[in-house]
C-alpha positions in Angstrom: -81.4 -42.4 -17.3 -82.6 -39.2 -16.2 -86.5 -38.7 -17.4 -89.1 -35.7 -17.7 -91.3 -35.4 -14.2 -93.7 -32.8 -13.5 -92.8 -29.9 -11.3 -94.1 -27.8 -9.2 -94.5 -24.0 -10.0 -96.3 -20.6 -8.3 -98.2 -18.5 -10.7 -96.1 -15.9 -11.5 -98.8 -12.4 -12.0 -99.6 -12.5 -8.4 -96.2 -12.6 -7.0 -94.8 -10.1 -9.8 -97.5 -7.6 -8.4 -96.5 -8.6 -4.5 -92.7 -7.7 -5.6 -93.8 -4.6 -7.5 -95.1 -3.4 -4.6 -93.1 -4.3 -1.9 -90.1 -3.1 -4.3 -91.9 0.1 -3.9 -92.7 0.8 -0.7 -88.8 -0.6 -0.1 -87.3 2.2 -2.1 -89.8 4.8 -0.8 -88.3 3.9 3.1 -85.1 4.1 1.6 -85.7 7.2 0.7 -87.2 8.3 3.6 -84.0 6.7 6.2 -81.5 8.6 3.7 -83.7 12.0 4.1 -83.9 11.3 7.9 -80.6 10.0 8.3 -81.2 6.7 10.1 -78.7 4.2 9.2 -80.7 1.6 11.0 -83.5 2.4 8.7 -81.6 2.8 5.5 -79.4 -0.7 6.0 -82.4 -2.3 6.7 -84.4 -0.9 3.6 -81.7 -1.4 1.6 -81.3 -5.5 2.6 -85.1 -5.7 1.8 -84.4 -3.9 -1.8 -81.8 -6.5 -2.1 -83.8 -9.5 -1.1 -86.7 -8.3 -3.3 -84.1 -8.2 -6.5 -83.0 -11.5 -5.7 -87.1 -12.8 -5.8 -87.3 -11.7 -8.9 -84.8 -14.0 -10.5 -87.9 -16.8 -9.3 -89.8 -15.5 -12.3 -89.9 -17.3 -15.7 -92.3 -17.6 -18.5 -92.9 -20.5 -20.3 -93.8 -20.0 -24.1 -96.1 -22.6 -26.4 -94.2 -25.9 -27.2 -91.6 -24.6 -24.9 -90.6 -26.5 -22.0 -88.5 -24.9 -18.9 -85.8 -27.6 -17.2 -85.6 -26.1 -13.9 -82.1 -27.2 -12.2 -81.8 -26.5 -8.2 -77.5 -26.6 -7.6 -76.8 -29.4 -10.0 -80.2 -31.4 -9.4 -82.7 -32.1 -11.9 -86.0 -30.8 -10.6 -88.7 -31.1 -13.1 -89.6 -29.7 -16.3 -92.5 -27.2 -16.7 -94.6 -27.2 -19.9 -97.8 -25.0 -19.2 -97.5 -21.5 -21.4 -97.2 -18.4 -18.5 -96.0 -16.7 -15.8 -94.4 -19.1 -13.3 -92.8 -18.4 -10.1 -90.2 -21.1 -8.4 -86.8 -20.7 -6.2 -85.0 -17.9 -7.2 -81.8 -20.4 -7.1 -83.1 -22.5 -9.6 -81.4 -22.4 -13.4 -84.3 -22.3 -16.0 -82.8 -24.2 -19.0 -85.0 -23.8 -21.9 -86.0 -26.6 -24.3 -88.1 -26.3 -27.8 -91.0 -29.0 -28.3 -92.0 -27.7 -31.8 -91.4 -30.0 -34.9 -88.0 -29.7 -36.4 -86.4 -30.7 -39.9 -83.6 -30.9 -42.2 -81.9 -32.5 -44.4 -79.2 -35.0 -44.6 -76.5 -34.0 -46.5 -75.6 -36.1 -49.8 -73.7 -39.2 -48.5 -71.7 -41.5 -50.7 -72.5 -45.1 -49.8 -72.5 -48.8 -51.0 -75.2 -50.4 -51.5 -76.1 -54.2 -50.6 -74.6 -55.0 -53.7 -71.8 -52.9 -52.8 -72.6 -50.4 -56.1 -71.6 -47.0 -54.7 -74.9 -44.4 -54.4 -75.5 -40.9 -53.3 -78.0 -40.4 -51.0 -79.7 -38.1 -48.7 -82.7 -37.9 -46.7 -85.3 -35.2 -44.9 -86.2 -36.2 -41.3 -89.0 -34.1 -39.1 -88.0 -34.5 -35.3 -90.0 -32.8 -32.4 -88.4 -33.3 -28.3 -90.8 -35.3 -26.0 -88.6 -35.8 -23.2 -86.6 -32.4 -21.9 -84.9 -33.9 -19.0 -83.5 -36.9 -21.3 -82.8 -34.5 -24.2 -80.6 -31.9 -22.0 -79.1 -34.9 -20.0 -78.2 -37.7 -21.7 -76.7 -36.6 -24.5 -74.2 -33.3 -24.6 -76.0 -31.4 -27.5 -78.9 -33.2 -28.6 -79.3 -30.9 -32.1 -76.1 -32.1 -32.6 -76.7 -35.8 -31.9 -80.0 -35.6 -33.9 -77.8 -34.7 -37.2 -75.0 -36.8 -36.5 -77.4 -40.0 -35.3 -79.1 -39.5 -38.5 -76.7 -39.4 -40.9 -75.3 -42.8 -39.6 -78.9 -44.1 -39.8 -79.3 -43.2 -43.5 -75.7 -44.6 -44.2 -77.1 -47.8 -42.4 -80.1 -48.4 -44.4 -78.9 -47.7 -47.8 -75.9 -50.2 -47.2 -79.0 -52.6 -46.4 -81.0 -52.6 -49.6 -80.0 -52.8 -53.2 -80.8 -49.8 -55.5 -82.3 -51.5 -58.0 -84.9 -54.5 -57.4 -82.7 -57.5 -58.8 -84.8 -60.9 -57.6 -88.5 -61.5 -56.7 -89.7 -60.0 -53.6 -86.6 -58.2 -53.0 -87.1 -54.4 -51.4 -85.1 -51.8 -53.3 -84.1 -48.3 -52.4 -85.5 -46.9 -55.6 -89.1 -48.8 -56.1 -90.0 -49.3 -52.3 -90.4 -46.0 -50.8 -92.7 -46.8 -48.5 -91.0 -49.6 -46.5 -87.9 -47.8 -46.9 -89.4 -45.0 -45.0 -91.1 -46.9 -42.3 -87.2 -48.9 -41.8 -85.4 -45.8 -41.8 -88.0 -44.4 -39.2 -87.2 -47.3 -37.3 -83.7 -47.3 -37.4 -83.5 -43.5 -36.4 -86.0 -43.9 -33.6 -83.8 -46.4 -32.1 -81.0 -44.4 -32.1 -82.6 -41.3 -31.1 -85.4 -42.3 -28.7 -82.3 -42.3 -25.7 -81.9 -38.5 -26.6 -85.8 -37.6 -25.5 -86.7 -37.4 -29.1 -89.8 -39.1 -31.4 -89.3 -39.3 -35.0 -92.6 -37.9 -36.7 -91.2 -38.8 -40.4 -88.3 -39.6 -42.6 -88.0 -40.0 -46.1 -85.2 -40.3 -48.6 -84.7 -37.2 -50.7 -82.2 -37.6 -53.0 -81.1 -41.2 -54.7 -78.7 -41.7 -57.4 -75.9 -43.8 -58.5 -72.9 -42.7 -58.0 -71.1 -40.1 -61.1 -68.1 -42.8 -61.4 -70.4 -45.9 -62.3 -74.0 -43.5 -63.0 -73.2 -44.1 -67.0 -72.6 -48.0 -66.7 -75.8 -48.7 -64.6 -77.8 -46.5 -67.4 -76.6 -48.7 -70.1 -77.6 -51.8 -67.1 -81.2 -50.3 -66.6 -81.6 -49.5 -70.7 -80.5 -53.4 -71.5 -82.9 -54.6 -69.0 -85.6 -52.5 -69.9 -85.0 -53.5 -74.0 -84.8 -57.2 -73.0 -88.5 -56.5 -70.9 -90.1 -55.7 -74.1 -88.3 -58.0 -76.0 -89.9 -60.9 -74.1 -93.5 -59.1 -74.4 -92.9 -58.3 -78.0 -91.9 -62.4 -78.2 -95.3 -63.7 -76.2 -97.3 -61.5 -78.0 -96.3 -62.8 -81.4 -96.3 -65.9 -80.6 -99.5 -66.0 -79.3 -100.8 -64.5 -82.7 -99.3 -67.1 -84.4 -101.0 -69.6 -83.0 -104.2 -68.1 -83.4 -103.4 -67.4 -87.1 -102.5 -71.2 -87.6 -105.4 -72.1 -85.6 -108.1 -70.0 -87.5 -106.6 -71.0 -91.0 -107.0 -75.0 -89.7 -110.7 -74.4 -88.4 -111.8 -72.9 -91.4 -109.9 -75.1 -93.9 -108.7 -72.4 -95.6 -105.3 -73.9 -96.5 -103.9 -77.6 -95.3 -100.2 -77.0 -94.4 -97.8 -79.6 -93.9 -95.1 -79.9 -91.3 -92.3 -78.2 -93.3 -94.6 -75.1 -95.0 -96.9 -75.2 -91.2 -92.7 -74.4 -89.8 -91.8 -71.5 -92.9 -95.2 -69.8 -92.3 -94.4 -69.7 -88.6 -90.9 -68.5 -89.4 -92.1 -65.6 -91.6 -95.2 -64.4 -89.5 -92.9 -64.1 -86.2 -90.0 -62.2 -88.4 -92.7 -59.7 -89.8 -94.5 -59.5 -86.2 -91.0 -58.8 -83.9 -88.9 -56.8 -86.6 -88.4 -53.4 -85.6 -88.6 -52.4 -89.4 -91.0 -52.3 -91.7 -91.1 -56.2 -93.9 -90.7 -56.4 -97.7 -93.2 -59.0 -99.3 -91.4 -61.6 -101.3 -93.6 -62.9 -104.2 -92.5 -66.9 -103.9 -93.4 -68.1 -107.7 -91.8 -71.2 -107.4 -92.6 -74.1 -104.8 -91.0 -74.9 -101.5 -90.1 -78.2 -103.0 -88.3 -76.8 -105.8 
């Protein structure tokens, strides 16, 4: 693989004012063969006019978080990075190459998940080049690659995880953003990292089930979630019957046998987990009877 080395480079504002002014005193004995009419004198200026046009293409300028691939013939070089005026070989091509930070956004992929339920998903990745030589070398257009790279990585890691947690300690797409993240930074920096590029962040930005199944996994998520407190609504009331019995033993308020101990049980966790409002009954007759 082709990597990033240092090169080289002249500082350029000395030279441009060495050209400026041999430029000029070129064209003024140029001027001076033509009004005297010496060929000799007019060939020659003219070749040095030339020569100094052809230095100038030895100038460059580097902006901030801007890197300059400098290419002699078909041979890598080096890469220069310092902001300024630079002067190298005229002959050399100056490729340039951005270092700032970069982002976008996925665009909304259909996918299954690990349980093979189809989602839509989409994420926001922030990018920067760190290598210039590997990023214009090693891959043909590393923007490009960056998009197409990613969108495989996202399709990857959703096909990985479930959407919705269904078992103890398992990582979902849609409760474990975090370590969803940090895998998906992973997964792109692998793939990525060849093309001279460091993932900064990545993050899922869109998540939903699929529109052909979205109404049968709300239906899923409601049942679970009225089973949840079902089960609370359940411990809770049975806890408070057993500190109801409890209390009416320690303080011998009433002596219940088995069979009324089992109706007053029956009745207290009817009145606590109804969802309606309980009607007394007035019992004026005996359970025996």
């Amino acid at each position: 693989m082709i990597r990033e080395q240092k090169v080289s480079v002249l500082p350029g504002l000395p030279i441009l004012l060495l050209l400026i002014a041999t430029g000029g005193a070129s064209i003024w004995w140029l001027i001076r063969g033509v009004a005297s009419e010496n060929p000799s004198q007019v060939v020659l200026a003219s070749v040095v006019v030339m020569i100094i046009v052809i230095l100038y293409g030895g100038l460059f300028i580097v902006n901030p978080n801007q890197a300059r691939v400098l290419v002699l013939f078909g041979k890598y070089v080096g890469s220069a990075k310092a902001p300024g005026l630079w002067y190298t070989n005229p002959f050399m091509v100056k490729k340039k190459v951005s270092l700032r930070v970069r982002n976008f956004e996925t665009n909304k992929l259909k996918v299954n998940d690990k349980h093979s339920n189809p989602i839509d998903v989409a994420a926001v990745v922030v990018w920067k080049v760190v290598d210039s030589a590997e990023a214009l070398f090693e891959v043909d257009d590393y923007e490009e690659y960056v998009h197409v790279q990613s969108e495989s990585a996202v399709r990857t890691l959703a096909s990985r995880y479930p959407y919705d947690i269904h078992g103890p300690e398992e990582i979902s797409l849609s409760s474990h953003q975090t370590e969803v993240a940090k895998a998906l930074i992973e997964e792109l920096q692998d793939r990525l990292g060849k093309a001279g590029v460091n993932v900064i962040e990545a993050r899922l930005s869109h998540l939903a089930y699929a529109p052909e199944i979205a109404s049968a996994m709300l239906q899923r998520q409601q049942a679970s979630a009225i089973i949840a407190a079902r089960q609370k609504i359940v411990e809770g009331a049975v806890g408070m019957v057993e500190t109801a019995l409890d209390m009416l033993s320690s303080r011998q308020i009433i002596d219940l046998d088995g069979e009324r101990r089992a109706a007053m049980v029956s009745n207290l966790l009817v009145v606590l987990c109804s969802e309606r409002g309980t009607s007394p009954v007035i019992n004026a007759g005996s359970l025996y009877s």
